[in-house]
N, C-alpha and C positions, 0 to 999 in steps of 0.2 A: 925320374925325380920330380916332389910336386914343385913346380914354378914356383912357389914363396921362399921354401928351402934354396932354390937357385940363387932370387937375390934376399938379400939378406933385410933390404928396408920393405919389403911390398908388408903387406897389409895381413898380421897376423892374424887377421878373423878366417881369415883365409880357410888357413889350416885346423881350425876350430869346427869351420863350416863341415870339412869335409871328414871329421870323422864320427864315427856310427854315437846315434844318438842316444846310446845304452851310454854309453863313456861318458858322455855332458853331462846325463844325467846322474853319475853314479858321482861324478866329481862336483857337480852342484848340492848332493846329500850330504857330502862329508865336508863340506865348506860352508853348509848352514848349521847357525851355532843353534842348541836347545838353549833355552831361556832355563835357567837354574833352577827356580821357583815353579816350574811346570808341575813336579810331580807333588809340590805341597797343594798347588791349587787342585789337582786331581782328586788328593786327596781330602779336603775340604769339598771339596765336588760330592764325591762317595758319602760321605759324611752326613752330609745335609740331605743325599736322597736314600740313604737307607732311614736315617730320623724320620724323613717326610714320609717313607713307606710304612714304617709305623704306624705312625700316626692315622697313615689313611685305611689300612687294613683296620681299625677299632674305630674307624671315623662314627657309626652309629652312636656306642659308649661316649666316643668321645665330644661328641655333640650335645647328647640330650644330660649329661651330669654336671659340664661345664656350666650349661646355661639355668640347670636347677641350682646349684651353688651361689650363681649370680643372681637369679631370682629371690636366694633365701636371705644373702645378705643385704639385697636391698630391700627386703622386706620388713629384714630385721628392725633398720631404721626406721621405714614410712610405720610398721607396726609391731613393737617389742614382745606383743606375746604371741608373734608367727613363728620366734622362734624356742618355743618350748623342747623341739625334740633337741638341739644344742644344750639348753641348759640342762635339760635330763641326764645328758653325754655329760658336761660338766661337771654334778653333782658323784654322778660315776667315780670319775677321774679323780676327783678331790677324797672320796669316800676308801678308793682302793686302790690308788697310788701307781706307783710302777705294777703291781701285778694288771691293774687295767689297763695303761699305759701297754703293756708285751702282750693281753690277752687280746684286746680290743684294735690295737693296730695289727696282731698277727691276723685276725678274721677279718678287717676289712682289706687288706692286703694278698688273702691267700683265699677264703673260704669266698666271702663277700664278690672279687673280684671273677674266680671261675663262675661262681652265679649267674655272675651278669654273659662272661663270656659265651656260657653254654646258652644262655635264653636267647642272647642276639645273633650269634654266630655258626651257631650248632643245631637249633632246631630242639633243644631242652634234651637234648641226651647227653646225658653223663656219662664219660670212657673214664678208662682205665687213667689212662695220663693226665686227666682231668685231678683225680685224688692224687699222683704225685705232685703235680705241679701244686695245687693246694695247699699241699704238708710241707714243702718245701717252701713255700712264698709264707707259711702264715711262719714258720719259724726266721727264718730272715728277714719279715718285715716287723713280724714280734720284738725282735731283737735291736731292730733299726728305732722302733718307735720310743724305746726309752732313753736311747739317748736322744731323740727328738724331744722327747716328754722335758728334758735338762735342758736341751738345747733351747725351745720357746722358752724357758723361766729365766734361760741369763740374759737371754736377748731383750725381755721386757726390762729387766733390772738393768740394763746397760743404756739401753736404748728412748727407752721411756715404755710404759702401759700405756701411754693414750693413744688414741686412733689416728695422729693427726697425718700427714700427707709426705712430713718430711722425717716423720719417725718412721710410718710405715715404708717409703724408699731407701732409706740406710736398712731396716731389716730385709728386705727385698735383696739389697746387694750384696749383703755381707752373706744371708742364706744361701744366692746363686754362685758366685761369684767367689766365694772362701770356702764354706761348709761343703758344697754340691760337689766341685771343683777339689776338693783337700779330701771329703771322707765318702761320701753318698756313690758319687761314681765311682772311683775306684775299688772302692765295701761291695759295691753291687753286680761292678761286671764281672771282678772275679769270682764271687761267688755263682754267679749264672752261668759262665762257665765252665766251676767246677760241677754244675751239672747236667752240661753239654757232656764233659767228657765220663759223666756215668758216675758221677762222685768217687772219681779215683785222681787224687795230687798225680799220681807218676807220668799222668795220661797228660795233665794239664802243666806241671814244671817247666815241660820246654817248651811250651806256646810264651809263656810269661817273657815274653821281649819286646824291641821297640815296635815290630808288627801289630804284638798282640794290641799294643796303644792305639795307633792308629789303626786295628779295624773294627776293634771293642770297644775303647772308651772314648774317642774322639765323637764317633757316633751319638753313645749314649748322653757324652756333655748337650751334645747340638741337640738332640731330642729332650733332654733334662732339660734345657733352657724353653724352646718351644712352648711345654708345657707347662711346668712348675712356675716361670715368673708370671703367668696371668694368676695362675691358681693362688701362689704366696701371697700375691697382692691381692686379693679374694680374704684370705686369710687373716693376713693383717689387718687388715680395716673393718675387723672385730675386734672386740674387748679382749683380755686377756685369756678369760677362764673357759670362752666360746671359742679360741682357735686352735687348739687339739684336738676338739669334736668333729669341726670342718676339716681340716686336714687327713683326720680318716677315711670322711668321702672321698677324696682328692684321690688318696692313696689308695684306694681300690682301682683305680683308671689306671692309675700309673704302673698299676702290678701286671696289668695286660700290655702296655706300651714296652714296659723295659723287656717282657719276656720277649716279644717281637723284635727290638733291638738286637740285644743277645743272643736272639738264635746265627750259629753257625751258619751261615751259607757254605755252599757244597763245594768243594774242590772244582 
């Protein structure tokens, strides 16, 4: 018998000391508590580095259009007639309405966007999945941009048309943060992976659960924020009838981002 067991006061490390250290340790596992919040921060972890893998797989695109955007709008100011091809887009817009609005966002969204893809990324060869991705992004961004087309009109009417600092920050927020947040993401992951899953609902019905949120759209918010609040704010701090021109550039970047987003990682 071990001596500690004989007297009953000796020193009960004693008996801790001497048994196999598989057992301490297996009793030190289930006696440390998990912190509750572990697997939201995990997932916010994930989150943020499938957004930033995005991002960096298109990092060429997504360098040199940002900074022409930025260039164009400060040009705009230092000199009003740098931006002709805007008001050309404009004059567009105003002349043909929503059918410009759906034709003009679906090509810079689907046709516009593979373009750039295949010149930067691809070596200018155009595949096969190049024309799907294409016809599918220019019809869902088609689609997306007329209610955008409404969306800037209520927003000047609500918010104010002029450029100023604290109008363009209320549109900024209510865009990211209400609209992004309520329609844009959730409109865009599920369609993207209704066509992961082949364009067939049967395939994608039972993904649509809390998973599906946290591995699809938690994502795509954190990359939609990344991106689109530098861009909106770009946007805004144009005149009214100049920021659905600009926002079609924008939106061709963003056609390459989200489809990276949305793609399914492998089992």
């Amino acid at each position: 018998m071990h001596p500690a067991l004989q007297n009953p006061t000796a020193d009960t490390a004693a008996v801790t000391d001497s048994l196999p250290a598989v057992v301490v340790a297996t009793d030190s596992a289930t006696t440390s508590p998990v912190p509750a919040d572990a697997g939201k921060e995990n997932l916010l972890h994930k989150a943020v580095l499938k957004g930033l893998a995005a991002a960096w797989e298109n990092r060429l695109p997504g360098t040199v259009l940002p900074l022409a955007m930025a260039a164009l709008v400060c040009s705009y100011y230092i000199w009003p007639e740098s931006g002709f091809l805007l008001e050309i887009l404009s004059k567009w817009k105003q002349a043909g309405g929503l059918f410009f609005a759906f034709f003009a966002t679906g090509f810079a969204g689907g046709v516009l966007s593979q373009a750039v893809k295949v010149a930067f990324t691809q070596g200018f060869k155009w595949k096969r999945h190049n024309s799907i991705d294409a016809l599918f992004t220019f019809l869902l961004f088609g689609f997306n941009g007329i209610i955008v087309f409404y969306f800037y009109r209520w927003q000047a009417d609500f918010f104010g048309h002029e450029a100023h600092w604290h109008i363009v920050a209320r549109k900024v927020m209510f865009d990211q943060f209400v609209f992004s947040v309520l329609w844009s993401t959730p409109m865009q992951s599920t369609l993207f992976a209704w066509k992961e899953c082949g364009f067939k609902w049967q395939r994608l019905r039972p993904q649509l659960t809390s998973a599906f949120v946290a591995n699809n759209m938690v994502p795509m918010v954190i990359a939609n924020w990344f991106f689109w609040i530098p861009m909106v704010s770009l946007v805004y701090s144009l005149p009214t009838p100049l920021q659905f021109p600009l926002f079609l550039i924008a939106n061709a970047l963003w056609s390459l981002i989200l489809a990276t987003v949305a793609r399914t990682e492998p089992a």
